[in-house]
N, C-alpha and C positions, 0 to 999 in steps of 0.2 A: 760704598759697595765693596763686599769682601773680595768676593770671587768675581774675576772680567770674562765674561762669555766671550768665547773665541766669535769673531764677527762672521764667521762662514759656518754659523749653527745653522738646521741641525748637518751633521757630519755621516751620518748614515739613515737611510732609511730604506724601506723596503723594496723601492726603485734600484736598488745600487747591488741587493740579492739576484743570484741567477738564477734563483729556484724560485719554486710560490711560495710564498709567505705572504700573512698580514701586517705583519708590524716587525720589528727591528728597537729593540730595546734592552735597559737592563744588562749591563754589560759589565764584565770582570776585564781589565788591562792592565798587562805585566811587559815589563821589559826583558826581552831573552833574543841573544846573538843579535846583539845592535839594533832590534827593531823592536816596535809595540805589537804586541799580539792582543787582539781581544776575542775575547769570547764572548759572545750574545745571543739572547734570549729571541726567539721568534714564534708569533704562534702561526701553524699551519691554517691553511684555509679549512680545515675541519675544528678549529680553534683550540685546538692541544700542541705545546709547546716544544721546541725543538733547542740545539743549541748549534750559534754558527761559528765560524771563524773568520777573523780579518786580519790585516798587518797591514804596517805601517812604518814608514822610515824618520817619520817627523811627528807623530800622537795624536796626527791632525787630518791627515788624508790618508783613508784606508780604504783597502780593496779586500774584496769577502773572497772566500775560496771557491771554487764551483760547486761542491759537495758540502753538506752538514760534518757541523763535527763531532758532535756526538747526535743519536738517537734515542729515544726509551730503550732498554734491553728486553730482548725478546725470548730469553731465555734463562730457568737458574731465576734465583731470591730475587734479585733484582726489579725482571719481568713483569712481579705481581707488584709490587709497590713504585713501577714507573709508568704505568699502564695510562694514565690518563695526560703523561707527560713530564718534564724535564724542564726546569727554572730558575733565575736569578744566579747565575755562579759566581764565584769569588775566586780567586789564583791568589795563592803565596807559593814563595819557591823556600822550603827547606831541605838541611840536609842532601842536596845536590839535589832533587827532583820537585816540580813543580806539583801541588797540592791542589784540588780543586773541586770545593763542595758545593753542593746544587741541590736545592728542593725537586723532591721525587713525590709527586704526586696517583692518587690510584683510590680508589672504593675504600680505603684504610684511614684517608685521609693526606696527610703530606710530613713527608718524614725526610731528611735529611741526606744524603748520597755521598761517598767521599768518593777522587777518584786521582790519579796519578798520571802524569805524564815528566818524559826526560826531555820531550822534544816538539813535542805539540802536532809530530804527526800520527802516534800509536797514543792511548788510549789503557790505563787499567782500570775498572772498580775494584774498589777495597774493602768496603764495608756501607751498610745504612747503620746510621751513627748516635741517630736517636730515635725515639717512638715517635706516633704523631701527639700532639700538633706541634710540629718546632718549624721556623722557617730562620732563613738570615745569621743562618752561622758563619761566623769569620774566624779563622786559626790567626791567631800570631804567625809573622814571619822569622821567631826565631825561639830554641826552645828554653823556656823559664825554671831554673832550680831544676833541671833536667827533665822538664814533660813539657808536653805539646799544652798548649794553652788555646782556649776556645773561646769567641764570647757567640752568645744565643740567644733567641728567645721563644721560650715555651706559651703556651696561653691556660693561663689558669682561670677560673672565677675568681677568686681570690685575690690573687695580683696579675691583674690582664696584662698583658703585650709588656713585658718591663724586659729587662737584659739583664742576663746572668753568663755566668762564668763558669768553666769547667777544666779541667788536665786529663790530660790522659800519661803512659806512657810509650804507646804503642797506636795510636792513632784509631784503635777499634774500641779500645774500653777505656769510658768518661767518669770522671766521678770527684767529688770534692765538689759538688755542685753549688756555687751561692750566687743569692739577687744582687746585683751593684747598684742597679740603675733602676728609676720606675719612672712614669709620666708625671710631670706637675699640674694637677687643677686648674683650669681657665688659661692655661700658658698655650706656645701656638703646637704644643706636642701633646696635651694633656689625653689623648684618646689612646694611642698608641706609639711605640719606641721600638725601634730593630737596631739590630748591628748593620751599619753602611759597608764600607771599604775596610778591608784589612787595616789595623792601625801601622800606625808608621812613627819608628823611633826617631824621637831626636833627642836631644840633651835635656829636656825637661819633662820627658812622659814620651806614654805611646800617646800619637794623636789619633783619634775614631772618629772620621767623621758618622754619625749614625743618620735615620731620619726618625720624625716626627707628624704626627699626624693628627688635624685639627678636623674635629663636628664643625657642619655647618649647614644652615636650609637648606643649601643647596650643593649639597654633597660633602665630602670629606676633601681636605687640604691636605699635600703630602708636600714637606721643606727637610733642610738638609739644617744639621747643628755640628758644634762636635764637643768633645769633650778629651782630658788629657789624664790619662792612667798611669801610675807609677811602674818605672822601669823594671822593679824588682818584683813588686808585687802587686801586677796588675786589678787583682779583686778593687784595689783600693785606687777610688777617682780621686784626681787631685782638685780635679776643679770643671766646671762643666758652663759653659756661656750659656749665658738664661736668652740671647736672642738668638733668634735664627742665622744661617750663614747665605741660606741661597732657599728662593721661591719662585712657584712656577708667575712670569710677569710674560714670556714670550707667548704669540699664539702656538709654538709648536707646544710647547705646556703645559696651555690651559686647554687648548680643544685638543683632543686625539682620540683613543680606543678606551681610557680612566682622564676624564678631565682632570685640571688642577694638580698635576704630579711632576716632581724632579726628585729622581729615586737613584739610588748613587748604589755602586758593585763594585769600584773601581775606584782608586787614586793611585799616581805614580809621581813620587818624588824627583827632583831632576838636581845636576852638583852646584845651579847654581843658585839653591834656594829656596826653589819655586817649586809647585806642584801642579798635574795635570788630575784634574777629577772630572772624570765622567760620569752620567747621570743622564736616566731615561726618562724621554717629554713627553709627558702623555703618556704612556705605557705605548708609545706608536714611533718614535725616532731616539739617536744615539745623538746627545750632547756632549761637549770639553768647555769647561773653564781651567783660568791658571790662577794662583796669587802662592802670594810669599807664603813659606810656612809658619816664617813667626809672627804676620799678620794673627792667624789662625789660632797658633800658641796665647797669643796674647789677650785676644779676641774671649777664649777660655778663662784666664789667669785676672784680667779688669774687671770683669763682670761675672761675678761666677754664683754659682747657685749651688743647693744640697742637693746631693745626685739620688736620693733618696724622698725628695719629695718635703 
């Protein structure tokens, strides 16, 4: 076993909100002024999605704020493309300010959101960042050959649910767009691929953890993989582990609001090695595991596969 479930899963759930909510999931967590901040996904008791906030002193016991931390905007470009609701976010901190994209849902379909914070009590949007359908974009946390570097996935006919890559220089216009990554055939991702958690440098690649998604009688499977992108020029994988890292085995996992799901928004590196990943059970409570990072790395690097299929 890669990853060791923290033994006091799950770690949030909807009981633990002061507000109404359904569920408590899908969570972005970053370190900022000595604590875990997370940001997570809720859907309201009219079933459209909110985003909350929690913090933490240890990555492991958190407490939610009284108030939402962000809402759909109700006013302004925004308004129309978040109308049906606010999803999945991701946090990287560049350039002194925390980063923070989220699926903007609406009649349009679901398009992309970026947003900014220096302190995690104010709040800017900046831009919607792509057309629809795009969900699970994750920015690099730092900027490559001097642009902002993105990975995404759009949904084509052509090539469904695969992960691609984009720069911007300015965080509002993308471009330089290429496929890295696609689903492999009969594997346990073969249906569909997203960007997980922001990758995370170390000495041998960015490490992404992504998920992956299997057909089956009785419903679709959602597991966690990862794979390792070069430093310099991430377009290009170095290496991609053909087995999974983490599947739903607990009942908080298999039974919830989406049976069968550990969906990952969040990883945070720690100095002495190790990593915290969070990862939503069931689309209905917040999970953490820990392991080495160069478990992970390795994990990639022994068993690796064409990231291409």
């Amino acid at each position: 076993m890669l990853i060791e479930r923290y033994i006091n899963n799950p770690i949030l759930t909807r009981e633990d909100v002061p507000y109404p909510v359904a569920t408590v999931h899908n969570a972005a967590v970053i370190k900022y002024d000595g604590k875990y901040i997370m940001i997570f996904r809720s859907h309201k008791l009219n079933g459209r999605s909110i985003l909350g906030k929690a913090t933490s002193s240890d990555g492991f016991n958190f407490k939610v704020n009284k108030k939402p931390f962000m809402l759909p905007a109700v006013k302004g470009i925004f308004s129309e493309y978040e109308a049906y609701g606010i999803e999945d976010p991701r946090i990287v901190y560049v350039d002194g300010e925390f980063l923070i994209t989220y699926s903007a849902y609406s009649k349009h379909g679901v398009r992309i959101g970026l947003a900014k914070t220096k302190d995690f009590q104010s709040i800017e949007r900046v831009s919607l960042i792509t057309e629809a359908d795009y969900r699970n974009v994750v920015i690099f946390p730092e900027k490559i050959g001097g642009l902002y570097a993105r990975l995404d996935r759009p949904h084509s006919e052509i090539s469904p649910w695969s992960i691609w890559i984009s720069y911007s220089p300015d965080l509002k216009y993308w471009g330089e767009s290429k496929l890295i990554m696609k689903p492999m055939q009969y594997h346990w991702d073969e249906m569909k691929i997203g960007p997980g958690a922001p990758p995370i440098k170390t000495t041998h690649g960015w490490l992404h953890i992504y998920h992956g998604v299997f057909p089956t009688m009785d419903g679709s499977v959602y597991r966690l993989g990862a794979a390792i992108h070069d430093l310099e020029d991430p377009s290009v994988i170095l290496a991609v582990g053909d087995d999974w890292i983490l599947q739903p085995e607990e009942d908080y996992e298999i039974t919830g609001y989406v049976h069968n799901v550990v969906f990952c928004c969040g990883a945070v590196p720690e100095d002495d090695g190790s990593m915290k990943i969070y990862w939503g059970g069931a689309d209905n409570v917040m999970c953490v595991g820990t392991v080495k990072i160069q478990k992970l790395v390795d994990h990639c690097f022994d068993n690796s596969r064409n990231p291409l299929g």
